[in-house]
N, C-alpha and C positions, 0 to 999 in steps of 0.2 A: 239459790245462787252458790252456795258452800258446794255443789257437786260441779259447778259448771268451771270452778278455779281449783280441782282439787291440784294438788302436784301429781305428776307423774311419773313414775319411776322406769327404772329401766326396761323396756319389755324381753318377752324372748327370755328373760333371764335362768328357766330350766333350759335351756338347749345352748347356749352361750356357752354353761361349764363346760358343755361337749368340745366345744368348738377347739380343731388346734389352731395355733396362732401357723400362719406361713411365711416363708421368706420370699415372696415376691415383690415386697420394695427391695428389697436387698438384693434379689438375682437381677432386678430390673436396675439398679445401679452398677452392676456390673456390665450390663449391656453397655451403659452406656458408655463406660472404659472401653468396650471395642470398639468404638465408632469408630476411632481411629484406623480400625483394619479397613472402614470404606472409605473415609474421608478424613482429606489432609488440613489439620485444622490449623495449621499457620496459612494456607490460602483459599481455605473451604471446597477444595473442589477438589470430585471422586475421582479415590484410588481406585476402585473397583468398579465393572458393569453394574446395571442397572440390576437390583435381584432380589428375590421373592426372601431370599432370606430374613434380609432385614422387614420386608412387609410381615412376617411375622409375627416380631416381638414388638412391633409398630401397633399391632390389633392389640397385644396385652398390653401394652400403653396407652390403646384408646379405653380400653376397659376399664383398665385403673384408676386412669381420668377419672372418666365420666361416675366412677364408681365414692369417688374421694374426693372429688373436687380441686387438685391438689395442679396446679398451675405449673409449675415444672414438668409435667409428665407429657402434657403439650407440645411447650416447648420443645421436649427431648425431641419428637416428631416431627416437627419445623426443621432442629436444625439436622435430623437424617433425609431430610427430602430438599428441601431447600438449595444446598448443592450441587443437586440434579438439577434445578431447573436453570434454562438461559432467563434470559431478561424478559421474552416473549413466552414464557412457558413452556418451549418445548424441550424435551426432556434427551439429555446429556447423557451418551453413551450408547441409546434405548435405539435400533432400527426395526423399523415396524415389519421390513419385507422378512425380517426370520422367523413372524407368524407363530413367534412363542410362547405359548398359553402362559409357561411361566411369571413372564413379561407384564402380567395384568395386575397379578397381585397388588402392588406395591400401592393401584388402582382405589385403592380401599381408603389409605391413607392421604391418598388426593382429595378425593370426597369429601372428606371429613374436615380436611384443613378448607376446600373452598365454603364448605357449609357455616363452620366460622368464623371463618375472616371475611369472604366475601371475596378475596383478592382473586384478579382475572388469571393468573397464571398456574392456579391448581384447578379452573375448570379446563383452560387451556389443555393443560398437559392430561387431566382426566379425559378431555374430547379427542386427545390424541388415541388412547388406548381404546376408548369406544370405538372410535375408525378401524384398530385393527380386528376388532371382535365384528366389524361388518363387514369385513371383506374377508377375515379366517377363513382354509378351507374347511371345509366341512366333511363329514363321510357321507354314503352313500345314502345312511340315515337320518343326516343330520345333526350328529354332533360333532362338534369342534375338534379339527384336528389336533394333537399333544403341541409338534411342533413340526415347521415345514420340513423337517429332515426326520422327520415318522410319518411317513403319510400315510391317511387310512387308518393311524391309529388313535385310539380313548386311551387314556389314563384315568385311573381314579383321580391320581393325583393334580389333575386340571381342573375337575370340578370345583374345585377351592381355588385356586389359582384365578379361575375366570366370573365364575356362576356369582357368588356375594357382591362382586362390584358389579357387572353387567345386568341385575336386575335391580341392585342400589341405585344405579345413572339411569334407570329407564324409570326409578317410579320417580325421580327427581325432575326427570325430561318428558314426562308425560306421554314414554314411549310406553304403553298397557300392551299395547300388540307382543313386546318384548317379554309377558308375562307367562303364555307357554310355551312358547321355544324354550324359555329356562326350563319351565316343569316338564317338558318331554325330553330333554336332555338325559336328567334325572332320573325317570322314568325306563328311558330304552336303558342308559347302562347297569341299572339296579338289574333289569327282565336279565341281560344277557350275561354280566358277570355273577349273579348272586349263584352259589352253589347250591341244589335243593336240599342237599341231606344236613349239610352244616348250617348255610345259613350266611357262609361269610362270602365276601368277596372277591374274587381275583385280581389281582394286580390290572393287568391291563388288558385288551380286546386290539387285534388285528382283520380289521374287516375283511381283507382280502387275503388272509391267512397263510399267508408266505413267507413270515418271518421265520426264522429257524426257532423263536421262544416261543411260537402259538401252535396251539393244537390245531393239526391239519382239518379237525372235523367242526372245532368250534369258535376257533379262532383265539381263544383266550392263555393266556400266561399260564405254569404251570401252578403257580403258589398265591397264600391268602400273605400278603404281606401288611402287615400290619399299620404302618405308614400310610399307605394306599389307604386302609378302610377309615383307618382316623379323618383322613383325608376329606373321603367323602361325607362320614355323620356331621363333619365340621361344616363342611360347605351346606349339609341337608339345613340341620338346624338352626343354619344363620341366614338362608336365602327366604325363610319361613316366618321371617322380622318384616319383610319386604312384600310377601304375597297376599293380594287380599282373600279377606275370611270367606269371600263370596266365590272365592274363584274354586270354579268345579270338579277340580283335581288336586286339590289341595286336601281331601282326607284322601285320597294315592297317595301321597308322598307322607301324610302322616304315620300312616299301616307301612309303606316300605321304613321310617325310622325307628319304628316299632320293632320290626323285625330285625332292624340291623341291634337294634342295642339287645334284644333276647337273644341271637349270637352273641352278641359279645359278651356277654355276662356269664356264658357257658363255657368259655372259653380263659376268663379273669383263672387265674392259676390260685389252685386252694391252697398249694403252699404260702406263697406270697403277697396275694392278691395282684400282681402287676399283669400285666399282658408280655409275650413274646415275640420277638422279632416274626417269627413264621406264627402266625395265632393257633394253628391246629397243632403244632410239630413241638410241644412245650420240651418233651422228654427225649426228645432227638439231640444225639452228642452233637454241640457247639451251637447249639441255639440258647439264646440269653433274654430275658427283660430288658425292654427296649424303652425310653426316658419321656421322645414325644411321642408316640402312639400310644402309652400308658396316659398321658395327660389329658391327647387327644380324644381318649374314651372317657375318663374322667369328664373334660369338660362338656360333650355330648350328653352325656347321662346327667349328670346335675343342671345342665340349664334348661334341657327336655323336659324337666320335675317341673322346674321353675316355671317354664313357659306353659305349662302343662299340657305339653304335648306327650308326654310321656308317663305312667303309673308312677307315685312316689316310694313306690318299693325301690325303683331303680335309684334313690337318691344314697340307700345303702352303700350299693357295690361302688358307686361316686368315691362316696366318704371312704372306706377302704384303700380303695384305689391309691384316693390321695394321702391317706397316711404312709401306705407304703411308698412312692413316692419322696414323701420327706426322709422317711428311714434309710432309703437306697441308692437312692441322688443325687442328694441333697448335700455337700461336705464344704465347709468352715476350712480355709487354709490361708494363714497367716494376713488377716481380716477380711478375706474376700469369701461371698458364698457365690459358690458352683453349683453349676448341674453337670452331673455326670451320666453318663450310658446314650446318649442320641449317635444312632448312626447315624455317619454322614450325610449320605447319598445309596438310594438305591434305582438301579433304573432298566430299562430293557433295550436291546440292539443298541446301536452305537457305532463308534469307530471299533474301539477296545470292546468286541461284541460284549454285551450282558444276555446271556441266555437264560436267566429267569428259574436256574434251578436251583436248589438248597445252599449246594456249594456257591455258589456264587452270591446270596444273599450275605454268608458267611464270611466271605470276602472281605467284603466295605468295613472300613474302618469306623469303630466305635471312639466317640471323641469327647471332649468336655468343651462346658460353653458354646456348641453348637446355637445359632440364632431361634433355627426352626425349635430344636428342644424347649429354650426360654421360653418365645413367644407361648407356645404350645403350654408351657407349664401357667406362665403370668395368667393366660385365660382359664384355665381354670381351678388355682389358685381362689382367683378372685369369683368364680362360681360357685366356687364352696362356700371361700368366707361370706358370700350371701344368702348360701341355704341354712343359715345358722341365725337369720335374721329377719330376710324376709317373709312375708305374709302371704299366702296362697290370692289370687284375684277375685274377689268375691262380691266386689262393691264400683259404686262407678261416679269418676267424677268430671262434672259434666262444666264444661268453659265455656261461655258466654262470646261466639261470631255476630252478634246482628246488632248490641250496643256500639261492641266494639269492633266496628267492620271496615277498615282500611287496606290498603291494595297499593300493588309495586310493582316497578315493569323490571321484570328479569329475562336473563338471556332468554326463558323458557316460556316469554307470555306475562300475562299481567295474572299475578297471585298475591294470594292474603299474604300480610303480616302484622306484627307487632302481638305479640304475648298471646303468640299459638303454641298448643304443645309439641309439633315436630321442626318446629323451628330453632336451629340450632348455632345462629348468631347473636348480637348482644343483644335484641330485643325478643329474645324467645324465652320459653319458660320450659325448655326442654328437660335443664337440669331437675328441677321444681316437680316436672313432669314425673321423671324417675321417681323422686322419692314419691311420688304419689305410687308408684307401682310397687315399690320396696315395700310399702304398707298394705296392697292389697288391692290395689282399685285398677281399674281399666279405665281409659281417659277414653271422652266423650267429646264434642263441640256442637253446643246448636246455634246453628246457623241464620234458623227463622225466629221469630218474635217465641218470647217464651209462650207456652201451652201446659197446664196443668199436666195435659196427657203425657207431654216432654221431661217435664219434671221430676213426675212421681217414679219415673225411670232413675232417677238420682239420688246420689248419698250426700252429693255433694253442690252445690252451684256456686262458681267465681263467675263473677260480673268484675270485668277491672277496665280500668277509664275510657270511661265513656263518651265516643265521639263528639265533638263540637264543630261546629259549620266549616272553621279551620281546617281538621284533620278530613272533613267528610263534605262532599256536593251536597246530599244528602242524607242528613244523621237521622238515625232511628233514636229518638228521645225516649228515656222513658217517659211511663202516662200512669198513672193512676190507675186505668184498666190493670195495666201488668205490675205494677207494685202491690196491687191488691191478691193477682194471683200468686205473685212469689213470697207475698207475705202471708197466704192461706197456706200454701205450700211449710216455709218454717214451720208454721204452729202446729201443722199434724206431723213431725219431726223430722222436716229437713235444714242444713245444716249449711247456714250462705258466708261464703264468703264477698267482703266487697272489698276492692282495691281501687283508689280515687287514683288524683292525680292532682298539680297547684291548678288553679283555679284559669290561669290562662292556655292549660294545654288538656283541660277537661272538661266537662257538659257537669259540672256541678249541679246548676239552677233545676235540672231536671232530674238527675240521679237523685237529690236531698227530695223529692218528692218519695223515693222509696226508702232511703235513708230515719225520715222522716216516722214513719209507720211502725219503728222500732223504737223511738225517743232520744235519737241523737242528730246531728245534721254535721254535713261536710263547710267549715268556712270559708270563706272565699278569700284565702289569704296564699302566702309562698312561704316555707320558712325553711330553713337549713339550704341555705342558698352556699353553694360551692365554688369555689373561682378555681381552676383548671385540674392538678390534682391533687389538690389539701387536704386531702381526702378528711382529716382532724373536721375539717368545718361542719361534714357531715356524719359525725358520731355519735352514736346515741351507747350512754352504760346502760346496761340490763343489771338492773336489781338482786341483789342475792336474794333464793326463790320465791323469783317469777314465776307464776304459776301456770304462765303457757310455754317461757322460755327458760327452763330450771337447767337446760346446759349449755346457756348462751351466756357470754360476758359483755360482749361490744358487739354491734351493726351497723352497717351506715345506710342509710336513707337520704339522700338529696333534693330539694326545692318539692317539699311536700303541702297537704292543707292540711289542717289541725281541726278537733271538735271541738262544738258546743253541744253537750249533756241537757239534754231536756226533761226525759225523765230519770230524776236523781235515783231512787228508789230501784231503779233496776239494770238501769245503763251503767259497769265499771270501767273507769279508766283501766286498762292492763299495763298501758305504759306512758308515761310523764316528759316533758324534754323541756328545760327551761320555763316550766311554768305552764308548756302545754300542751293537751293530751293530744298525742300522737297515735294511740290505739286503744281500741274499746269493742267492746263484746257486751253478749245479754245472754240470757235464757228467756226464750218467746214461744211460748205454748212448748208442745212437744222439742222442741228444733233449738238451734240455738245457732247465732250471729256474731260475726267476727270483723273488724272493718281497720283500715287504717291508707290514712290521704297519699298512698303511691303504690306505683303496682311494683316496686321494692324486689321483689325477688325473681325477677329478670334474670338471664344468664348473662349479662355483662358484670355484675356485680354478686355471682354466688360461684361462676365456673372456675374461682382459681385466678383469672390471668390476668385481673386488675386490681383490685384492693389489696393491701401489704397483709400477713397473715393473721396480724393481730383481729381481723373482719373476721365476724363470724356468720355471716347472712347463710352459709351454705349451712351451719347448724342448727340456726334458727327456724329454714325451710323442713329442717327433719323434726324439730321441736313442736312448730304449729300443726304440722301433719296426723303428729301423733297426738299431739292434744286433744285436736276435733276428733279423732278418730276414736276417743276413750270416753266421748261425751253421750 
């Protein structure tokens, strides 16, 4: 029992002292001082069109989040899009006939806000942009035109713009068909701009190669602009979140991100580590390191590692990157931190032609606090500070669908919910999810009755409340058959979680049959009963060192069930509340059991945007995680 409660200390702790500290809450509070360049905050509504700008440092805002748990960061996102929308959802300023890839971006940030709140007017305004990605023209090969006043042209710079939401809203919509159009997209413009001898990219492709900026033989731009290729690794290894592992073009596009980031790493400048505005042209009078295509390669290269799509050599040139970055950026001026060196805007044809040659990239104005620079840094900022931390995927933990198998009619059909991992409203365990990943594991769901054969696949099994005739037509009880095998299962050393639920909104009578089998039982009682938001009523202290929760001080749990210990000798309470035990563990043969009467770590109560800060549930999800994981 003395190994099953040791304390555990900090992990990671040789690679931490590497770690530099970043300023991206601080550049990210600066953003939010601009809001005011889009919107008029004495009557909320945009100064500015609808722009991909701001969808930028929106994505290192959802990062952030979802990275920190940190409820403000949210918000920030609510109130940059919110303004845009009418009362119906349709979005303010935005006309879909201009056909401009641009225009999608901000598309990211809809998703996300419909995915949590649920509120009809961010799927709305998100079905709007979808419309226009269905009716876009297209070239002749089928990728998406830049904008209706380019016709016939690719941009790198679209790829990002359109491809991350348009195959986010298709796995959301149950649109799969929509799953190689994305990867051919990808695909043809990698084949047509990559250069063979360097590696890198060209700005942009004129199919019909008439522009005055495209090469008459091949259509393409003259130069690797470096924006552009960030562009695209960004868009590669973010739509690569989205694609299933089964899908048969999906190591294509891994070997094309392959290839792009061994360009770019040939190209990262030995003097400074940054990358340069023209990526081949470092030592060409008036070319300079450039702010977000430095970040942008940064954040490609480190989440590549992470995701392991990529060799963890590449997490090097990352770290580099990013140091220089802070050193050359990064400046502190009379309490505000900045980012400096993002050019503006670079682009091709136009009114005010852009011919695409050196000269002209040299043009555009280098600015500070640039949005696109921000977002671009916030992302990968926040990819660093997590390669300092997190755990390679090596293990897998596997959530319980057939105890717990409830269902909900959505715009998109009748789909599971309540305490799945890609659910990302207040009954999901998304957040929960992540730290599982932070530690290592790859998340699982089985669907059907547990099976030894299923099992022995796992590091990990959560069972959390378990249907009652209430929640289900037909509830899958547990039996005694399957307590026996998940209880064979612990003893040759796997590792259960159970999460209950009070007594009138769970299948008690039948889970304490597996409950049972380890020496403790769920009661049939309610306690920490809450009246609207008191939240006080539901607080529980955490003990100074707890030995599962040693850097947690307060949680709150609400209308839970409490144990009765049966076997004294091996069942310990781990946490106490008024007299009574609210959580409890064992060591059981090889394996070892963990339980407590609510399924508690829900993203309503760990993501930030309800509990006051004093709640620590989002640290207690990183404390239990790593607990089990040291056992």
């Amino acid at each position: 029992m003395k190994k099953l409660f040791l304390h555990i200390g900090i992990i990671f702790s040789s690679v931490s002292i590497c770690a530099q500290q970043s300023h991206k809450d601080a550049l990210l509070q600066t953003s939010m001082q601009l809001l005011s360049k889009y919107i008029d905050t004495s009557t909320h509504e945009p100064k500015l069109r609808w722009s991909y700008d701001m969808g930028v440092v929106l994505e290192g805002a959802a990062s952030m989040w979802k990275s920190s748990a940190n409820g403000d960061y949210l918000k920030y996102i609510q109130n940059c899009i919110d303004p845009y929308l009418g009362a119906d959802g349709h979005i303010k300023t935005y006309n879909i006939a201009d056909y401009n890839i641009d225009n999608i971006k901000n598309g990211r940030a809809l998703l996300l806000l419909y995915k949590v709140t649920l509120q009809k007017k961010y799927l709305t305004a998100a079905t709007e942009l979808w419309n226009q990605l269905k009716q876009q023209p297209r070239t002749n090969s089928g990728g998406f035109w830049h904008k209706n006043i380019y016709p016939n042209q690719i941009w790198l710079d679209g790829l990002y713009m359109a491809q991350p939401f348009y195959i986010e809203y298709a796995a959301m919509a149950n649109k799969d068909s929509v799953f190689d159009d994305v990867v051919n997209q990808f695909i043809y413009i990698a084949e047509k701009t990559t250069d063979p001898i360097t590696g890198l990219m060209y700005h942009g492709l004129d199919e019909t190669k008439i522009e005055k900026w495209s090469n008459p033989n091949t259509g393409l731009s003259p130069h690797f602009w470096a924006r552009a290729m960030g562009w695209y690794m960004m868009a590669l290894v973010d739509i690569l979140d989205y694609l299933p592992e089964n899908n048969a073009k999906r190591p294509q596009l891994l070997k094309i991100l392959n290839n792009c980031a061994k360009s770019i790493v040939k190209v990262q400048s030995k003097k400074n580590s940054l990358w340069y505005d023209i990526l081949d042209l470092e030592n060409k009078s008036g070319n300079y390191p450039e702010a977000s295509a430095s970040s942008m390669f940064v954040y490609t290269l480190a989440k590549g590692v992470l995701k392991q799509y990529l060799p963890s050599d590449y997490l090097k040139s990352a770290r580099r990157g990013f140091s220089a970055i802070e050193k050359e950026f990064i400046e502190i001026k009379d309490g505000q931190t900045n980012l400096n060196g993002t050019v503006s805007v670079s682009g091709l044809g136009g009114k005010k032609y852009r011919d695409g040659s050196f000269e002209y990239y040299m043009s555009e104005k280098v600015v500070t606090n640039d949005l696109k620079g921000i977002g671009a840094y916030l992302l990968a900022a926040d990819e660093i500070d997590k390669s300092y931390t997190i755990k390679p995927i090596k293990r897998t933990v596997l959530l319980d669908n057939f105890f717990n198998n409830e269902y909900i009619k959505s715009p998109f059909g009748l789909q599971p919910f309540h305490y799945l991992w890609a659910e990302e409203d207040n009954n999901g365990f998304s957040f929960w999810g992540n730290v599982w990943n932070d530690n290592g594991y790859r998340w699982a769901t089985l669907k059907t009755e547990p099976k030894t054969s299923d099992l022995s696949k796992a590091n990990v099994f959560i069972i959390v409340d378990p249907d009652n005739a209430k929640e289900t037509k037909s509830p899958n009880y547990m039996s005694e058959n399957y307590a026996t095998i998940i209880s064979d299962w612990v003893k040759n050393g796997g590792k259960l979680i159970l999460l209950a639920n009070d007594s009138g909104n769970c299948d008690l009578t039948h889970f304490n049959i597996l409950a049972e089998k380890f020496g403790f039982q769920f009661n049939m009682d309610l306690k920490n009963k809450v009246q609207g938001h008191q939240f006080e009523q539901g607080a529980i202290e955490i003990p100074t060192n707890n030995q599962v929760f040693p850097n947690t001080k307060k949680i709150y749990i609400k209308e839970i069930s409490t144990f009765k210990i049966n076997d004294t000798k091996n069942v310990k309470s781990i946490l106490s509340h008024k007299g009574d035990i609210v959580m409890v563990g064992r060591k059981f043969g090889k394996g070892t059991v963990f339980a407590v009467g609510d399924p508690w770590l829900y993203n309503e109560y760990v993501d930030g945007r309800k509990l006051p800060a004093d709640y620590q549930n989002f640290q207690a999800a990183k404390d239990l995680v790593k607990w089990i994981s040291k056992l």
